[in-house]
N, C-alpha and C positions, 0 to 999 in steps of 0.2 A: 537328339540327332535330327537336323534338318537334311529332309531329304527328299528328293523329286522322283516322280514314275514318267518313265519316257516309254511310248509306244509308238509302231511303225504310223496308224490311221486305225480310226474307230469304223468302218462302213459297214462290219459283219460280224458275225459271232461265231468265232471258232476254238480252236486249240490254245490260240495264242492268248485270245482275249480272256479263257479261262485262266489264264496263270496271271494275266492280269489284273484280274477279277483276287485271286491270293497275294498278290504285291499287295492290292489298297485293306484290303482283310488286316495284312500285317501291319500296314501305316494307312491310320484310315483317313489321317489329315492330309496326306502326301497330294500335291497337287498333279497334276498329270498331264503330260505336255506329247500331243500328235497330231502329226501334220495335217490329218482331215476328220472330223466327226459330225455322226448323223444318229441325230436322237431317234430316228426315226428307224433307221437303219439297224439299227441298235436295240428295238424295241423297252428302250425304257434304261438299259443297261449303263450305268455308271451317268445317270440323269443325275442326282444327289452330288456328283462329285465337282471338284474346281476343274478345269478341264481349259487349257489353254492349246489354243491351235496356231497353224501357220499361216502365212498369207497365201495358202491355197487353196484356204477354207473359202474363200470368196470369189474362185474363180469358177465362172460357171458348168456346171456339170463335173463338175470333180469329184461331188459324192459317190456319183453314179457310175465313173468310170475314170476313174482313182489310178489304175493302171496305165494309161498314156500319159501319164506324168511325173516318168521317173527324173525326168533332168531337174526338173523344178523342185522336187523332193528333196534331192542332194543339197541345194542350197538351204530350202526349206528348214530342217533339222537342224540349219549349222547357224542359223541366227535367231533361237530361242539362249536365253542369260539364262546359266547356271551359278551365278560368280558368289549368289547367296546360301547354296545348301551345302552343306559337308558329304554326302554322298548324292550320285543319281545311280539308279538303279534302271539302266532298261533292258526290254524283253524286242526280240530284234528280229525278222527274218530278211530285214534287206536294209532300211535305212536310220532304224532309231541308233545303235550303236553308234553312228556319225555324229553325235550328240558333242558337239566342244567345253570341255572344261577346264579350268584351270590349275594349275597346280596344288592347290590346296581343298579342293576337292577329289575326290575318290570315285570314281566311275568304273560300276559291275555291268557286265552286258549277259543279260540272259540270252542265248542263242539259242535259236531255234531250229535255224538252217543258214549256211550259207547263202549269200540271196543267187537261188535257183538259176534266174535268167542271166546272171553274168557268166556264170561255171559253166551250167548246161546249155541244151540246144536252144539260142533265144528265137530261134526261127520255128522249133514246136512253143515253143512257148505263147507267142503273137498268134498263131494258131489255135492252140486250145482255150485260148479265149476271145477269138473271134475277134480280132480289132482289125478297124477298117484297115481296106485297101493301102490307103495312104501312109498311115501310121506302120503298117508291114513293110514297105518300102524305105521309110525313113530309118525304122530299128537298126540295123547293121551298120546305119551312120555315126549315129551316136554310140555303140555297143561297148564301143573299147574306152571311152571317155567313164561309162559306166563301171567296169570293170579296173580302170585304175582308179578313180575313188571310190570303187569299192575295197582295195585292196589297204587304199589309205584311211579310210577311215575305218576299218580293221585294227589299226593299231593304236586308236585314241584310246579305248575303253585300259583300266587298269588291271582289270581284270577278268575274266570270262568263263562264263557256266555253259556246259553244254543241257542240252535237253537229252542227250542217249550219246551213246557209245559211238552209235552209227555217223553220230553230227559229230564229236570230238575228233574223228578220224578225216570227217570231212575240214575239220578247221585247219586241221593239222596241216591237211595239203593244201588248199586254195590262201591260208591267210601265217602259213610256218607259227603257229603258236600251239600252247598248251592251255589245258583248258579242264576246270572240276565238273565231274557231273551230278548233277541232279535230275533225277526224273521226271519229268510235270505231274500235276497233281490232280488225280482221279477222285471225284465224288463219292468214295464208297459205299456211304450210307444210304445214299438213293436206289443200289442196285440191288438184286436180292436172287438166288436161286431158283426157282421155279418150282412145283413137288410134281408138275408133270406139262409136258409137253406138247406141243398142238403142232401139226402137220405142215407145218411152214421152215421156210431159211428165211434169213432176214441179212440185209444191207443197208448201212446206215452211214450218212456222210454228206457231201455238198455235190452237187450234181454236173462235176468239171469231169475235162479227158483225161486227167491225168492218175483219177480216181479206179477209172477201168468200170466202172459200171457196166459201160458195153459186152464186154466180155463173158459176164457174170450172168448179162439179162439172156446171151446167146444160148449161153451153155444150158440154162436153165427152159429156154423153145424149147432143145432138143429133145431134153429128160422130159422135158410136162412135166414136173412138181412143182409148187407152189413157193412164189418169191415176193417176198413182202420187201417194198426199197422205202424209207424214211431218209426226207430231206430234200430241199432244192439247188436251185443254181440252175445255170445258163442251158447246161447239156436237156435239161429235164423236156422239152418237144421233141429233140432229135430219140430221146429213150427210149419215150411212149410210141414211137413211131415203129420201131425195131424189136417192141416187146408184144409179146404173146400174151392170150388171154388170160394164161395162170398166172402174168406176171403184177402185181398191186402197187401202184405209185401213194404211199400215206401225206404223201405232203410233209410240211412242219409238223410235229403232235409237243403236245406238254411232256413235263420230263416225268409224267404222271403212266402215259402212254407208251414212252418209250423202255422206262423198265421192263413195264410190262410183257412189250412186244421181247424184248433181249430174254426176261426169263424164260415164255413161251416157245420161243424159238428152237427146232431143232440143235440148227449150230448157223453160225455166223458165215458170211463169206467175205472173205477179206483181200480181194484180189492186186492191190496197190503196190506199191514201193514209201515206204513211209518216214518220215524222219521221226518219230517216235510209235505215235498211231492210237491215240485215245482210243477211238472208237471199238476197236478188238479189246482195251484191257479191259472197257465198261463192258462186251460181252464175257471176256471171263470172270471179273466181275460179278457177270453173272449166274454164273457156271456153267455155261454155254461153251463148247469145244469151237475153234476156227480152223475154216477151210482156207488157206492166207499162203498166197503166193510167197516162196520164201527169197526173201530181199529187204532191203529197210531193216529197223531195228526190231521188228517183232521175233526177230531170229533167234535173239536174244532172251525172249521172255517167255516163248514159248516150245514146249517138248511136244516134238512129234511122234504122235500114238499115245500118248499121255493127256495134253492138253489140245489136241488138235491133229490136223493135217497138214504139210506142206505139199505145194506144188512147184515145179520148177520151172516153166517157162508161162508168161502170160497171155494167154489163148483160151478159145472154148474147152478145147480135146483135155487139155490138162485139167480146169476145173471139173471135167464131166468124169473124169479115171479118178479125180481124189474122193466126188461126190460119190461114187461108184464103192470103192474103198473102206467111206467113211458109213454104210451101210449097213456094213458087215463088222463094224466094231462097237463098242462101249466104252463109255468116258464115264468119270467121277464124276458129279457136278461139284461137291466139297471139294477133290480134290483141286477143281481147277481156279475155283474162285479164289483159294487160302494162296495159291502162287503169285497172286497178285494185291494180295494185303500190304505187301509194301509201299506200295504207288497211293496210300492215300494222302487226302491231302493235310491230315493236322502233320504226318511226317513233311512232307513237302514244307509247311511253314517252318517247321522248326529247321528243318533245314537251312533253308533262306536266311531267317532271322539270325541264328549263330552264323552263318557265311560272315555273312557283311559284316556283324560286329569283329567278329574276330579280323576281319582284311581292314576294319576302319581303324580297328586300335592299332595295327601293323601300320598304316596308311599314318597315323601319328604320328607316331616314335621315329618312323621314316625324315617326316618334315621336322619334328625336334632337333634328329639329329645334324641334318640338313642346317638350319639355321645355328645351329653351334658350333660349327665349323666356321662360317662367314662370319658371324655377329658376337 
C-alpha cells in the first residue's frame, strides 16, 4: 500500500501533531506533505522523516505566523500530486482535507475539528490571537471566500474520522456528512497514579484565550491555594500579569515532569470547551479527578462525583463553588485512570490500520466494478 500523510502545518506540537506522530508510527515510510514546517519549531519532531512542503514554506515569516495566511493555504494544499499513492490519509483541523485526488486513490480525512474560524466567531478568533490591526480589518473580506472552500473542500475526502462525538455532530451540521469515530491516542504508559498527593491543582495546555486560563488563574487569587500552570503560548505575559503569588508559571517541562506534576496533583482544572481534550484524559490518566467546565467532548468521558466535577458556566464564581465542592469529596484514583484505558494509543493504531484497510479493499472492488461496466 502506497500511501501519503497529509497535515494542516508542522510549527507546534500539539494534539493534532500527536496523532500524527501515530500515522507515521503506522506507515513509517509514508512521506508527509504540509503546507509549512519548522524544525525548529518542532523541536526536533519528525526531523528523520521525508517531509514535502508548500510554496509557503518560503514566504517569509510564515513559520512564525502561519495564521495570516489562510487564502494562500487553500491553494497551497491543492497543488501537492497525490496521482502515485493508493491511499492519502490526512489529519485535518482546517486545510489538509482539501488535499485533491484522483479517482483511483482513496482519501481518509482524520478530523479533528471543523476549521473553527469559518463556523465560529472569526472576529474572536483574529482576537485571540492578536493579529495586527490590518489583518483584523481585512478578515470579514475574505471570510466567506474561506467558508465556501471550506465547505468544498469538505467533500473531497472519501471518507472521514472524527476525533469525538462532539466533532461527528459538528461535521454533521457545517459539512451534512457522516462520519466514524475514533478517539485520538493517549500515551498511556508515560502516566501513572500517584500514592500521594502534594498541595497543588495543576493546568496544563498552550497558553491562548480560548483555553480559559484566565479564569482559572482568577478564581484561584481568590481561594489563595496553590496553581501550578505547565505550558506556553502568546497569552503567557498578559497571565503572569493577572496572577497571584500562589499562582506558578512551569514553562515547557520533559514528559518526565509532567507525569509527575499530573500524579501529584490534587485534581486537574479543566476550564475550556474542547474538541476532544488530551490533556484532562492524561490527567485521569493519571488518576487525578477534573474540575472541567462541562462542554466540548469531555462530557462524554467523564462522571460527575465519580471521576470529577462539572461546572456550568465559564467564570471564576463557578470554578471557585466546584473547587469549594470538590473539597469535601473523595475520588478513586484506580477508579479513574481504568475509565480511560480505552484512549490508548496501541488501540488507537489498531484502529486506524484496520479502518483504512478495510475502506481500501471497499475503495477496490468499487473501481473493479467501475471499470467492468465500461470496459
Amino acid at each position: 500500500m502506497r500511501i501519503a500523510l497529509v497535515h494542516d502545518y508542522l510549527v507546534q506540537y500539539g494534539g493534532a501533531e500527536r496523532v500524527l506522530e501515530c500515522f507515521s508510527e503506522i506507515f513509517p515510510y509514508a512521506t508527509i506533505y504540509t503546507l509549512i514546517y519548522s524544525k525548529e519549531l518542532m523541536r526536533g519532531k519528525f526531523s528523520k522523516k521525508n517531509i514535502q512542503t508548500s510554496f509557503i514554506q518560503k514566504i517569509p515569516f510564515s513559520k512564525s505566523n502561519h495564521r495570516i495566511f489562510p487564502l494562500f493555504m487553500t491553494f497551497g494544499v491543492e497543488q501537492f500530486d497525490f496521482s502515485d499513492y493508493d491511499v492519502v490519509l490526512s489529519d485535518s483541523s482546517g486545510f489538509a482535507k482539501g488535499a485533491i485526488t484522483g479517482p483511483e486513490t482513496l482519501h481518509i480525512c482524520y478530523m479533528h475539528t471543523p476549521m473553527r474560524y469559518a463556523w465560529d466567531d472569526c472576529q474572536k478568533y483574529t482576537s485571540d490571537f492578536y493579529f495586527p490591526r490590518l489583518i483584523k480589518k481585512v478578515v470579514p473580506f475574505f471570510m466567506n471566500y474561506i467558508r465556501l472552500w471550506d465547505k468544498v473542500s469538505a467533500d473531497r475526502p472519501d471518507k472521514i474520522i472524527a476525533n469525538s462525538n462532539f466533532v461527528s455532530r459538528r461535521i454533521k451540521k457545517y459539512y451534512q456528512r457522516e462520519s466514524e469515530i475514533i478517539h485520538p491516542p493517549v500515551n498511556l504508559e508515560k502516566f501513572y497514579s500517584g500514592k500521594k498527593q502534594e498541595d497543588y491543582f495543576l493546568m496544563v495546555g498552550r497558553l491562548i484565550a480560548y483555553k480559559r486560563f484566565d479564569i482559572g488563574i482568577k478564581a484561584f487569587n481568590k481561594l489563595g491555594l496553590k496553581l501550578k500552570i505547565i505550558g506556553r503560548g502568546p497569552d503567557l505575559a498578559k497571565l503572569k500579569k493577572i496572577a497571584g503569588p500562589n499562582i506558578e508559571f512551569l514553562g515547557r517541562v520533559s514528559d518526565e515532569k509532567l507525569a509527575k506534576n499530573y500524579a501529584q496533583c490534587r485534581a486537574f482544572i479543566f476550564p475550556q470547551e474542547e474538541d476532544f481534550g488530551i490533556v484532562a484524559i492524561e490527567a485521569m490518566a493519571s488518576g487525578r479527578p477534573l474540575i472541567a467546565y462541562k462542554g466540548g467532548d469531555i462530557v462524554e468521558h467523564m462522571e460527575d462525583g465519580k471521576s470529577g466535577i462539572f461546572f456550568e458556566k465559564q467564570n471564576k464564581e463557578d470554578i471557585i463553588n466546584a473547587i469549594k465542592k470538590f473539597e469535601k469529596m473523595q475520588f478513586d484514583s484506580d477508579y479513574i485512570r481504568k475509565s480511560v484505558l480505552k484512549f490508548d494509543k496501541s488501540f488507537f493504531k489498531a484502529k486506524i490500520k484496520e479502518y483504512i484497510e478495510k475502506e481500501l479493499e471497499k475503495h477496490k472492488k468499487k473501481l473493479k466494478n467501475f471499470k467492468g461496466i465500461f470496459f
